[in-house]
N, C-alpha and C positions, 0 to 999 in steps of 0.2 A: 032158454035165452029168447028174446025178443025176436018177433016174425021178421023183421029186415036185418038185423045181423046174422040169419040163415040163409035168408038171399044173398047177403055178399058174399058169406065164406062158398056159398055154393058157387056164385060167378069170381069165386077164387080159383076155388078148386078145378073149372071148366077153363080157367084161363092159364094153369098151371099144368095141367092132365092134356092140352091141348096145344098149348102155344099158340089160342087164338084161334085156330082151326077151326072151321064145320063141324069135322069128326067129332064126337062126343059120347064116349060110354056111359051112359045111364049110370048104372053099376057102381063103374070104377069112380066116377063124381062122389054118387049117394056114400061109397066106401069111404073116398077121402075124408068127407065133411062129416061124418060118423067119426074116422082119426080123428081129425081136428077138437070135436068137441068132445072127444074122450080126454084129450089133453088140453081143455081148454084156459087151465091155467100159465099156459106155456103160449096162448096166439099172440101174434103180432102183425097183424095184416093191416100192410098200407099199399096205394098204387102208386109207385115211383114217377109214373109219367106225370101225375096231381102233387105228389109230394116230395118233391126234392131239396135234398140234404145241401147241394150245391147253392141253390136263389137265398141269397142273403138274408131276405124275410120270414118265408117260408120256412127256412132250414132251421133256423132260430127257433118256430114256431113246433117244427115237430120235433125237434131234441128235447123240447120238454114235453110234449104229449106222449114222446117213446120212453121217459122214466117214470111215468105212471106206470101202477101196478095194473098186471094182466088182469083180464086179456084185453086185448086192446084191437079196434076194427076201424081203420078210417076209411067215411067214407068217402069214393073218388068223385063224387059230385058236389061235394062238400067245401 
């Protein structure tokens, strides 16, 4: 996979394993995103607080970027 959709599932994985925290297991991160891309025809990461289903625009816009076929990574600076 591409060097920056490893960067984001990694700052998925740290923000999901964390809930945003400091704390951060090395480990358990490097494990997640190891899951992640062992099932990588199954990803669907977006960040809710960038892409909401709710803003009339926006929401429009990712209903159809969420029926494209996996895996699919948006990114939240995007």
């Amino acid at each position: 996979p591409p060097k920056y959709a490893l960067e984001l599932l990694t700052i998925y994985a740290w923000e999901q394993g964390t809930g945003s925290k400091e704390a951060f297991s090395l480990a358990e991160g490097f494990c997640t995103v190891l899951k992640l891309l062992c099932r990588y025809r199954d990803i669907c990461v977006y960040w809710e607080k960038y892409y909401s289903l709710q803003h009339e625009q926006i929401g429009t816009h990712l209903k159809q970027l969420l029926r494209k076929p996996r895996p699919i990574i948006l990114d939240p600076r995007r």
